[in-house]
MARBA-3410 file (N, C-alpha, C, O; in Angstrom, 1 decimal):
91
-46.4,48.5,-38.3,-47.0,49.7,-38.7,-48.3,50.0,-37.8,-48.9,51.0,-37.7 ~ -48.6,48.9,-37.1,-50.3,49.1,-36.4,-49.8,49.5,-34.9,-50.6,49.8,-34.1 ~ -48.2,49.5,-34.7,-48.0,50.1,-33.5,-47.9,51.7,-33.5,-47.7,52.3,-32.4 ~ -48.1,52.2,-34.7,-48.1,53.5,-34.3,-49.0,54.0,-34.3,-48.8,55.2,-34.2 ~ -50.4,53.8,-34.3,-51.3,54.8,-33.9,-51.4,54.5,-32.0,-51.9,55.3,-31.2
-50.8,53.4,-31.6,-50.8,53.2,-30.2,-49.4,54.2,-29.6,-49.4,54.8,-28.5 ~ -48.5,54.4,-30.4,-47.4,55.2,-29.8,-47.7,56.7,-30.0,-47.4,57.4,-29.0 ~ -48.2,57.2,-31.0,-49.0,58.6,-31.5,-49.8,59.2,-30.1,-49.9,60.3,-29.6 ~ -50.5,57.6,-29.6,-52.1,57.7,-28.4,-51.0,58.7,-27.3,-51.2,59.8,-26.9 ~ -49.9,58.0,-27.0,-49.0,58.0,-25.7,-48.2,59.3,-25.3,-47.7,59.6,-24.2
-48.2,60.4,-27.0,-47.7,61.5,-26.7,-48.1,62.3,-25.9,-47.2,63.0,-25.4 ~ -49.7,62.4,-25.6,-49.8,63.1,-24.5,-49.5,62.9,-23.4,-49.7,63.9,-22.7 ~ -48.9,62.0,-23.0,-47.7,61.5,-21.6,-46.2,62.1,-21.9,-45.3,62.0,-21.1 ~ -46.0,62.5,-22.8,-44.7,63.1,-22.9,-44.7,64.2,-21.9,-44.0,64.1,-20.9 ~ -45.3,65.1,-22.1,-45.2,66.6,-21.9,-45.2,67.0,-20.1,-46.3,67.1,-19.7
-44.4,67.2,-19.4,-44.6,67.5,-18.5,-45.5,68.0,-17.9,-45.7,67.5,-16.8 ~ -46.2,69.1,-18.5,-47.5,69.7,-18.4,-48.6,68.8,-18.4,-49.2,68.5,-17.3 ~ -48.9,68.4,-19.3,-50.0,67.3,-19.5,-49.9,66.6,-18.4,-50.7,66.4,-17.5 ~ -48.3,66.1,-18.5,-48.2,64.4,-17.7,-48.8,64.8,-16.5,-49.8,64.1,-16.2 ~ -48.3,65.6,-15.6,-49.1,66.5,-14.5,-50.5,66.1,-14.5,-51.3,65.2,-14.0
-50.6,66.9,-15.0,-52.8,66.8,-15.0,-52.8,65.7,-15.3,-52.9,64.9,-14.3 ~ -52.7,65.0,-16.7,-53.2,63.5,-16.6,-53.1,62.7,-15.7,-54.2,62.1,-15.4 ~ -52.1,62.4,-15.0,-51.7,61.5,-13.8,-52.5,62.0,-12.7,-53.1,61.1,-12.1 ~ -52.5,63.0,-12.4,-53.7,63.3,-11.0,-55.0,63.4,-11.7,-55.8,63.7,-10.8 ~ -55.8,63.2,-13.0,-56.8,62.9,-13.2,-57.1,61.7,-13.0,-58.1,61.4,-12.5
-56.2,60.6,-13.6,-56.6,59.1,-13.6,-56.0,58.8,-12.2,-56.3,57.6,-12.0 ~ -55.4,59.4,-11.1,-55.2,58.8,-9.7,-56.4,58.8,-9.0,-56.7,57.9,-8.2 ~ -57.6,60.5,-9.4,-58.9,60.9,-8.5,-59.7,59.8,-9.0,-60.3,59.1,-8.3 ~ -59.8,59.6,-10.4,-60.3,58.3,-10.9,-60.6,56.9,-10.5,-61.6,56.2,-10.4 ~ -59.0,56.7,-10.3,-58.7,55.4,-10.2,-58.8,54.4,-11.1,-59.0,53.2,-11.0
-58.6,55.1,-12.0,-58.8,54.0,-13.6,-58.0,55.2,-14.8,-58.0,56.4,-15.0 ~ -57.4,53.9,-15.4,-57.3,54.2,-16.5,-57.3,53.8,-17.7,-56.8,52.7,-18.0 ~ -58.3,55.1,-18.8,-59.3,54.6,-19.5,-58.2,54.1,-20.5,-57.1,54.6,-20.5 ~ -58.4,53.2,-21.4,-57.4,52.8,-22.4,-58.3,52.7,-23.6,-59.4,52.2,-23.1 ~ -58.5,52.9,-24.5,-59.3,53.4,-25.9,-58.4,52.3,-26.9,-57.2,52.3,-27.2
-59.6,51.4,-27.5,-58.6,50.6,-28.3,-59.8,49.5,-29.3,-60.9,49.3,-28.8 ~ -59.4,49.1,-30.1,-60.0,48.4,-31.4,-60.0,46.8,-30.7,-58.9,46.5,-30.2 ~ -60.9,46.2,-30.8,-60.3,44.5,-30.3,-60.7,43.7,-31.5,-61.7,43.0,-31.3 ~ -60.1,43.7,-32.7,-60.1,43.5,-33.5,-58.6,43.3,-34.4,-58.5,42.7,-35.4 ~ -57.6,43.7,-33.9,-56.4,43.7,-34.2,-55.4,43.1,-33.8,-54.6,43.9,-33.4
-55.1,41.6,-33.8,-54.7,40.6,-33.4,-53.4,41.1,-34.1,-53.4,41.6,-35.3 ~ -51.9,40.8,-33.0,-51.8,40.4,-31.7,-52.0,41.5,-31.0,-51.8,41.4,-29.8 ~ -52.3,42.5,-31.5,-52.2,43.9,-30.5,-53.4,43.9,-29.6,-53.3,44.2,-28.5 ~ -54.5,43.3,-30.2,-55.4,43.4,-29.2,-56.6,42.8,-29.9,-56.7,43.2,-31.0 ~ -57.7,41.8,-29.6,-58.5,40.7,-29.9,-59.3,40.0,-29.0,-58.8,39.4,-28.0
-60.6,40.1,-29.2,-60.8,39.0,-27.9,-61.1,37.6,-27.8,-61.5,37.2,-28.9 ~ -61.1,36.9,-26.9,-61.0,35.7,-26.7,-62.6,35.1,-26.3,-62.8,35.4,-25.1 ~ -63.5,34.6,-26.7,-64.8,35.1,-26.3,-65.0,36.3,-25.5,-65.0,37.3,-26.2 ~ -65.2,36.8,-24.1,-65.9,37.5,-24.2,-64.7,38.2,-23.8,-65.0,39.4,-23.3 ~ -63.2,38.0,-23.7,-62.5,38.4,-23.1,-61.1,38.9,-23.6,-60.4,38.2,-24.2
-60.9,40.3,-23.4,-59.7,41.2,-24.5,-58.3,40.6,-24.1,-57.9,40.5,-23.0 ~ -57.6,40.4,-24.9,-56.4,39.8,-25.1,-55.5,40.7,-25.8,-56.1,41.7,-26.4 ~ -53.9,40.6,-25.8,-53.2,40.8,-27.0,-52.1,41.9,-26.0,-52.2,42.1,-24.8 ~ -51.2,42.3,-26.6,-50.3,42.9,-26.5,-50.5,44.3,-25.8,-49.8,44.8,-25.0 ~ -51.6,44.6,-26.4,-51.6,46.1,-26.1,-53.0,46.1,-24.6,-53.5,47.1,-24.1
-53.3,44.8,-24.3,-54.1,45.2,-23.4,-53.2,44.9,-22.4,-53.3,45.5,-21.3 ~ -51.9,43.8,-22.7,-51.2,43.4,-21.5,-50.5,44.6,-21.0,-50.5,44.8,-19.8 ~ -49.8,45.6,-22.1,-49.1,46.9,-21.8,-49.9,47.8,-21.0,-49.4,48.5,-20.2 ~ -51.2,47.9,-21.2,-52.2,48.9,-20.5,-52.5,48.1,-19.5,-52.4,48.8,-18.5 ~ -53.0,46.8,-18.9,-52.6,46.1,-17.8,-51.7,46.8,-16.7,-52.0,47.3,-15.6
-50.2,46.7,-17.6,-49.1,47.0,-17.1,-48.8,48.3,-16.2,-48.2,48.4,-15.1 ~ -49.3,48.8,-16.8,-49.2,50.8,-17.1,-50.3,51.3,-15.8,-50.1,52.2,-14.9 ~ -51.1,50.8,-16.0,-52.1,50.9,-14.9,-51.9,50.3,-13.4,-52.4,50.7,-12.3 ~ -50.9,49.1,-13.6,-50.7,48.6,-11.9,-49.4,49.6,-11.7,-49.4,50.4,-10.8 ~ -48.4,49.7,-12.5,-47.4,51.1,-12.1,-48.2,52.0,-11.5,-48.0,52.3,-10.3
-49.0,52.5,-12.2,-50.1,53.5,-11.9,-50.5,53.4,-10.5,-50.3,54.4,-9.8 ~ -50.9,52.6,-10.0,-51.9,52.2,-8.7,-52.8,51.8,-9.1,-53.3,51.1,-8.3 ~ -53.6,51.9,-10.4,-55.2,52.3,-10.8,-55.8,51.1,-11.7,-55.0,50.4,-12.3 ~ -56.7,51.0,-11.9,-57.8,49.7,-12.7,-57.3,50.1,-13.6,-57.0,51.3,-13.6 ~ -57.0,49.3,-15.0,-56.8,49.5,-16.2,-58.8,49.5,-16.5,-59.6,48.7,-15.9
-59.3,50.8,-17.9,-60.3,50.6,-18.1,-60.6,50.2,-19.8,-60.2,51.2,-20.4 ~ -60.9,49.7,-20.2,-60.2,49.1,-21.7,-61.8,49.6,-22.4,-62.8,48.9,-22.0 ~ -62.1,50.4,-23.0,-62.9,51.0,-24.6,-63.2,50.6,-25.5,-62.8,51.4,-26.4 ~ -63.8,49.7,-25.8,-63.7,49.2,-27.3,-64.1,50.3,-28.3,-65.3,50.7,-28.0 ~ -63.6,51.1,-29.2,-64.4,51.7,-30.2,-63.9,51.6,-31.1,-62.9,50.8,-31.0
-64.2,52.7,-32.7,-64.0,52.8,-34.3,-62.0,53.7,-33.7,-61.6,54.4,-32.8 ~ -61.5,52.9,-35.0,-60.5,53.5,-35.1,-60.3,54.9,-35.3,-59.3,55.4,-34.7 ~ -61.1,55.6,-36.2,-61.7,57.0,-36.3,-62.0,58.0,-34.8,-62.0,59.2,-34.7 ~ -62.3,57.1,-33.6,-62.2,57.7,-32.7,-61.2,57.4,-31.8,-61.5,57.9,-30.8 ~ -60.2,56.8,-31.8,-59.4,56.9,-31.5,-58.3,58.1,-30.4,-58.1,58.2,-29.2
-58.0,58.8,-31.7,-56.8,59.8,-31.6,-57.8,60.9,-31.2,-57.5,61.8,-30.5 ~ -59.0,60.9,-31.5,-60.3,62.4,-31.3,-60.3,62.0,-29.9,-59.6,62.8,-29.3 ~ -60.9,60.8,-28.9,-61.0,60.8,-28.1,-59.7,60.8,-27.0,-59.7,61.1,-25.8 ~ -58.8,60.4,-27.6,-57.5,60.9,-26.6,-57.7,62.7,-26.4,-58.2,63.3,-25.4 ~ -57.1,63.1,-27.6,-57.4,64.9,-27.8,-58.6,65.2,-26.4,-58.3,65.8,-25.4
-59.5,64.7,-26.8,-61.0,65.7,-25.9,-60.7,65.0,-25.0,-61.6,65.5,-24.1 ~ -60.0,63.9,-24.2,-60.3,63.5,-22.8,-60.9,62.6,-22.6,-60.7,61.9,-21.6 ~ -61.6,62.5,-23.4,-62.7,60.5,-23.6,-62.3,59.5,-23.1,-62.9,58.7,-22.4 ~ -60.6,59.5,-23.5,-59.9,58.3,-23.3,-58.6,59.0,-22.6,-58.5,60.2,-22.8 ~ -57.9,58.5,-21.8,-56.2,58.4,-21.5,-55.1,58.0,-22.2,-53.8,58.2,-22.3
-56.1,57.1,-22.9,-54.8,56.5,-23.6,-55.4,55.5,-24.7,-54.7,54.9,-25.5
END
């Protein structure tokens, strides 16, 4: 169940339209931003000072496809899905 506010994040990559703009925004960038709780082991947790877990390895991932730095966010769950929406975050 804790995978779906991460697959909900990803809709905005559906849309051809979006996918467009987003992808040439995080290319002029060169990063992309990943918005995420580290608090939710195995999805994502840190290891002292250092984020681990499933979903940082997937945004890892996603980002070297990309060409571009993965940039990892720690914040409230609450902001989440708001900051995907306004642009805050990528993902």
């Amino acid at each position: 169940m804790r995978l779906l506010p991460g697959l909900i994040c990803l809709i905005p990559l559906l849309s051809p339209l979006a996918h467009a703009e987003l992808i040439d925004d995080v290319n002029d960038r060169g990063e992309l931003r990943i918005a995420l709780e580290a608090n939710t082991p195995p999805f994502n947790f840190k290891e002292g000072d250092t984020l681990t877990g499933f979903e940082v390895e997937l945004g890892q991932l996603l980002a070297r496809e990309l060409d571009v730095r993965a940039d990892f966010i720690v914040t409230d769950a609450g902001d989440l899905l708001q900051g995907v929406e306004s642009g805050k975050y990528d993902v």
